[in-house]
C-alpha positions as CSV (number, residue, x, y, z in Angstrom):
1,X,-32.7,-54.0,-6.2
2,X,-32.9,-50.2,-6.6
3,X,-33.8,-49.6,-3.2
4,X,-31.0,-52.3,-1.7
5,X,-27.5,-50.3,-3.5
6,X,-29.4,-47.1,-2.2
7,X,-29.1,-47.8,1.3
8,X,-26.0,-49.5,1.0
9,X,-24.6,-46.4,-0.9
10,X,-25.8,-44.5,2.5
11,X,-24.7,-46.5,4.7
12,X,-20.7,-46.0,3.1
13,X,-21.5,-42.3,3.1
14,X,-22.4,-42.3,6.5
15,X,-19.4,-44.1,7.3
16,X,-17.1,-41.9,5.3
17,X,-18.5,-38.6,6.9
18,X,-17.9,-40.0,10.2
19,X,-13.4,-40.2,9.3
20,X,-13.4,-36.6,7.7
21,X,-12.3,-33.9,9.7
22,X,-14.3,-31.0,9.0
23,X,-12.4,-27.5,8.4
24,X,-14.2,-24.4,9.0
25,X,-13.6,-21.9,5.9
26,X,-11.9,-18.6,5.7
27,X,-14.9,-16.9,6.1
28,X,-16.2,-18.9,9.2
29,X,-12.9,-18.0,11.2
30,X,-13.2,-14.4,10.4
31,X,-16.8,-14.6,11.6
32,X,-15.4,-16.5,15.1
33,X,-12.8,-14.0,15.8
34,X,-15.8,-11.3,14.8
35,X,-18.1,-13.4,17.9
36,X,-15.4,-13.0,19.9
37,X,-14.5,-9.4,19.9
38,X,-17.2,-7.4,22.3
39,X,-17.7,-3.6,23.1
40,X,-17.8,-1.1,25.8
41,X,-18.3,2.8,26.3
42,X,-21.1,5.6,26.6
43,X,-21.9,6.0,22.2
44,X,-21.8,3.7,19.7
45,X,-18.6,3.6,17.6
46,X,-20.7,4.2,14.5
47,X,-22.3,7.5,15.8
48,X,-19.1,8.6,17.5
49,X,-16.9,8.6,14.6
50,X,-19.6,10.4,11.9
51,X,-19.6,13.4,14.4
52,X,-18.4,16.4,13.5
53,X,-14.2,16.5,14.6
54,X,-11.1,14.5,14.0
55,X,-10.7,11.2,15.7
56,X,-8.2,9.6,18.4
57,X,-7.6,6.2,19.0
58,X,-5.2,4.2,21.7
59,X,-4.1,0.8,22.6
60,X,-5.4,0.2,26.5
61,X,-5.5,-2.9,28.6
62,X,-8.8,-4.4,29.2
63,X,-8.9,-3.5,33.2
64,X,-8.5,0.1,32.7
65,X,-11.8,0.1,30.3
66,X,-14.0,0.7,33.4
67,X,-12.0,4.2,34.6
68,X,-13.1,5.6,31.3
69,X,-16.3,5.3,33.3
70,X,-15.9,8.3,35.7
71,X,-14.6,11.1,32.8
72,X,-17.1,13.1,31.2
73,X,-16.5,12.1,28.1
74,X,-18.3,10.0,25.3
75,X,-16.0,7.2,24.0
76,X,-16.0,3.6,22.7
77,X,-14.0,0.6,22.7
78,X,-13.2,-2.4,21.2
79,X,-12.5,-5.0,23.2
80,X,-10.1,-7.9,22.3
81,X,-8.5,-11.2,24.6
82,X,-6.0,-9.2,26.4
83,X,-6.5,-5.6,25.3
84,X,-8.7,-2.8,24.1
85,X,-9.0,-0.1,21.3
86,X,-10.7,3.0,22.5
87,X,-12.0,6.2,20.2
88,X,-13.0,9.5,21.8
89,X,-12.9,12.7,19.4
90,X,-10.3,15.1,19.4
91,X,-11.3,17.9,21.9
92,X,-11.0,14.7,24.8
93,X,-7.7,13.5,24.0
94,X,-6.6,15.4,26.8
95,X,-8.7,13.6,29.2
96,X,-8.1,10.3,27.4
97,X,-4.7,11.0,28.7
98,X,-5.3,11.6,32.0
99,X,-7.4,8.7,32.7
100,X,-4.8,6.6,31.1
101,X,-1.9,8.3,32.8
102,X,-0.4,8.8,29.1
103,X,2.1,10.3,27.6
104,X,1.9,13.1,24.1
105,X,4.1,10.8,22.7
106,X,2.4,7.5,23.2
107,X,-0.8,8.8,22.3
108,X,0.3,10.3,19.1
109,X,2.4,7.2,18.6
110,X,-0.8,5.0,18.9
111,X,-3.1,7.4,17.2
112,X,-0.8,7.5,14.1
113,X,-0.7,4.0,13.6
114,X,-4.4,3.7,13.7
115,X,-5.4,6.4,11.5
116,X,-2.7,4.7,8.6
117,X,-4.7,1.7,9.1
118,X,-8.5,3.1,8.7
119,X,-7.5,5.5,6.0
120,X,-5.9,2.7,4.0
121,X,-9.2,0.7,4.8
122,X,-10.6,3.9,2.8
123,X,-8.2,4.1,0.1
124,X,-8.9,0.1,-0.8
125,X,-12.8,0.9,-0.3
126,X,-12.3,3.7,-2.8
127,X,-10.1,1.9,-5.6
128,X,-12.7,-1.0,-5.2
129,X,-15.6,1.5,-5.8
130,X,-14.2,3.1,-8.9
131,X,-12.0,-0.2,-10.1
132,X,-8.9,1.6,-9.7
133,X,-5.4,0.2,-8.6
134,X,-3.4,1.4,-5.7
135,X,0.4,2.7,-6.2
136,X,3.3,2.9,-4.2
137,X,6.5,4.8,-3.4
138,X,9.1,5.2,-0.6
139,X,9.8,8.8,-0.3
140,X,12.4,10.5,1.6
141,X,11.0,12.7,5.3
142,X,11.6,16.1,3.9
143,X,9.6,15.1,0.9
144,X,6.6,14.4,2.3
145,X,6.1,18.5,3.0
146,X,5.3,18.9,-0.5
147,X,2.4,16.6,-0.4
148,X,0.9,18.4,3.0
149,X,-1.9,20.3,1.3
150,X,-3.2,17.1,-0.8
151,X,-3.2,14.8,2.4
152,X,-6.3,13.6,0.4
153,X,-4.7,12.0,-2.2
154,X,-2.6,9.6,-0.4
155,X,-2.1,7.4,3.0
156,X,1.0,7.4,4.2
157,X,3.0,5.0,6.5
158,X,6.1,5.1,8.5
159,X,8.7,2.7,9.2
160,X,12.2,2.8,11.0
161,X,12.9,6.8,9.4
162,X,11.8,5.1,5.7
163,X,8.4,6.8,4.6
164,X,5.9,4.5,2.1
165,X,2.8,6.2,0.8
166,X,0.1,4.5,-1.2
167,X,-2.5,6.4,-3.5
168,X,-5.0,5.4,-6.3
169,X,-3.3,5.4,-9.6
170,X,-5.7,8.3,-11.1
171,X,-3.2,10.5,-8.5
172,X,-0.5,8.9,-9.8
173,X,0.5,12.2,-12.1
174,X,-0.1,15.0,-9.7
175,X,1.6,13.2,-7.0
176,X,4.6,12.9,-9.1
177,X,4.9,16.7,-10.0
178,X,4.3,17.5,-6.8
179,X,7.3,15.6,-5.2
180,X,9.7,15.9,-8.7
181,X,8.5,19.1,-10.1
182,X,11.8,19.8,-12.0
183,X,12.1,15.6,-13.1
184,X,8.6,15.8,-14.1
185,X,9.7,17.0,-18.1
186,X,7.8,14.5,-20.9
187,X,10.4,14.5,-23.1
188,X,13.1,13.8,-20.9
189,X,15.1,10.6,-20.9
190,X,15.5,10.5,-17.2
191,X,11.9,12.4,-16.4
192,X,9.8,10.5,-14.0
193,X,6.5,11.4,-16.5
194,X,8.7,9.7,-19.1
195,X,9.6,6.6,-17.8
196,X,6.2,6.3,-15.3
197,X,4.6,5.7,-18.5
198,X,7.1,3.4,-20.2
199,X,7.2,1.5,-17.1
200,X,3.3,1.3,-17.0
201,X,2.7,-0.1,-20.8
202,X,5.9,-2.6,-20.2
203,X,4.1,-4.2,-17.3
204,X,1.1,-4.5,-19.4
205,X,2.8,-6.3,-22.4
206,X,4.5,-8.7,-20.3
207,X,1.5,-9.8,-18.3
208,X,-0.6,-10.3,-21.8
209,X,2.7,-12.0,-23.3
210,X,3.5,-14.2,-20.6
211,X,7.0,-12.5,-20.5
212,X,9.4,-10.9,-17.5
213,X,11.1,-7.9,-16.7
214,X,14.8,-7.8,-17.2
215,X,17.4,-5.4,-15.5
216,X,20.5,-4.1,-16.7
217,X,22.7,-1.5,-13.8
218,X,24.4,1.2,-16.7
219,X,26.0,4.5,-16.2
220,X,24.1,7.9,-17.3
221,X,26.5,7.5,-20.7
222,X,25.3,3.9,-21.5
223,X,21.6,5.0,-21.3
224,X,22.0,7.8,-23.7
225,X,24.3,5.3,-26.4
226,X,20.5,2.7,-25.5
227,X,18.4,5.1,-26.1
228,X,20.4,6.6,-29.4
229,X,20.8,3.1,-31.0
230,X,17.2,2.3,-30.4
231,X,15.3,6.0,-30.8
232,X,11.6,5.6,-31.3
233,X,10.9,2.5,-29.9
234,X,11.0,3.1,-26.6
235,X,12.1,-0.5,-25.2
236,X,13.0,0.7,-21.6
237,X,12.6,2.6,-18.6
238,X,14.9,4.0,-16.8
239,X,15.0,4.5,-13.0
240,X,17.9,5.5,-10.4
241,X,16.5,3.4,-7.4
242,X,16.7,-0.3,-7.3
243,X,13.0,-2.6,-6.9
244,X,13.8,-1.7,-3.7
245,X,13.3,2.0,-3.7
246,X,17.2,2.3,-2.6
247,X,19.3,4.9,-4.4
248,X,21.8,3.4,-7.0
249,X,24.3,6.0,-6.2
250,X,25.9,8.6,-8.5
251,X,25.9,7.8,-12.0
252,X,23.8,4.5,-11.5
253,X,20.8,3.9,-13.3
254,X,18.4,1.0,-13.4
255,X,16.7,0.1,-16.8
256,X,13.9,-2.3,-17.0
257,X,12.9,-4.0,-20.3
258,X,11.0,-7.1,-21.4
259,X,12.5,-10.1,-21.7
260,X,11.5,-10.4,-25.8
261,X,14.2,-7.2,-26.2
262,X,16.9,-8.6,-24.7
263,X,18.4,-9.3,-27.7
264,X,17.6,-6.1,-29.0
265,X,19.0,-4.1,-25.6
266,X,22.3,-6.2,-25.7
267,X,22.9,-4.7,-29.5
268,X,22.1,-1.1,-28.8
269,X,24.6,-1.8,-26.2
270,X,27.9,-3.2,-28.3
271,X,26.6,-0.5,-31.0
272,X,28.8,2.5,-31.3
273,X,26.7,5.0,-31.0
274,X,26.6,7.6,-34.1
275,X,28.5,11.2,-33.5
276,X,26.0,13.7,-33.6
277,X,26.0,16.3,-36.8
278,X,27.9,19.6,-36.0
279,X,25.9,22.5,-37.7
């Protein structure tokens, strides 16, 4: 009886499996694309890369892969359906270009973009190493020569004029001195160090409390009346750039607060706020 459901049961199994369409996982389609993707050149990427001197990489289509051939020059490639990725070092850029019939500006343009890309593959490595989180902030072009000596400490990337960088949130401090230095006050009301940290422990509380961020727009005189009528709890922070890192204009100020003080924010608000003591 035992042995008659059992080969029934396999019988409807085998059946079944024969309807079901079967969907490769994320990680077999990554590994396809991987089988794919073949290489060419005179080193091996790996070596080529660890050798002493600064890399250079550059978009090429897949017939002019053999040219590379006839310079003296060690390089690799990557090669995709319709187009390759090829690395030489530094000192051969100039040959790179002449093989390719390139442009300064179209090699710096490709080279660019790939370097963002495998130093932000380094800056995730890293935060995944240590456990950290990575940060961001849109900066303005002239700013960015005050981080030039600390290239280190964060990956930057540009897009239509607009300048993003990204950094580990251990750098979090020093990159904000260095781009705010006079801002960067602790006891300030408006100080970035201030309302970095503010911001920080409000995001914390909300995810724990199963809350949400709220937003009010105030003028500069509005802020000071919130922060008089609730001194010492520190409900808000205070920013003058919108979510999307766009400047509120003069006199604009965004505040951001959980959703539990809402109550407490609208108050502080309709409060007159106390005249100071004359000495």
């Amino acid at each position: 009886m035992l042995d008659k459901k059992y080969h029934t049961l396999r019988r409807y199994n085998k059946s079944q499996r024969q309807y079901k369409k079967y969907q490769p996982s994320l990680a077999e389609q990554v590994k396809r694309i991987e089988r794919l993707q073949r290489t060419a050149g005179n080193i091996p990427y790996k070596t080529l890369i660890s050798s002493q001197g600064e890399n250079c990489r550059m978009y090429v289509a897949l017939e002019m892969i053999p040219r590379l051939y006839a310079y003296g020059f060690f390089f690799s490639a990557k090669l995709y359906k319709d187009y390759a990725i090829v690395t030489v070092k530094e000192i051969d850029k100039t040959l790179l270009q002449k093989a390719m019939n390139a442009s300064d500006e179209i090699l710096e343009e490709h080279n660019s973009y790939f370097k963002e890309q495998s130093d932000y593959a380094d800056l995730k490595k890293r935060a995944e190493q240590i456990g950290s989180k990575i940060e961001y902030l849109v900066i303005k072009p002239a700013q960015l020569k005050k981080l030039t000596d600390e290239t280190d400490r964060f990956v930057k990337f540009e897009d239509n004029g607009k300048i993003r960088i990204a950094f580990l949130a251990e750098n979090k401090k020093f990159i904000l001195r260095s781009l705010y230095p006079d801002k960067y006050k602790a006891n300030d009301l408006f100080s970035v160090s201030r309302n970095s940290k503010v911001n920080t422990r409000l995001k914390s509380e909300i995810l724990l409390g199963g809350q949400k961020m709220m937003y009010r727009t105030l003028s500069r005189e509005q802020v000071e009346q919130l922060a008089e009528n609730t001194k010492g709890q520190e409900l808000f922070a205070v920013f003058n750039k919108n979510a999307k890192g766009e400047s509120l204009g003069e006199d604009k100020y965004n505040v951001a607060f959980k959703s539990s003080d809402e109550e407490k924010i609208d108050t502080a608000l309709k409060s007159e706020t106390k005249p100071k003591r004359k000495l």
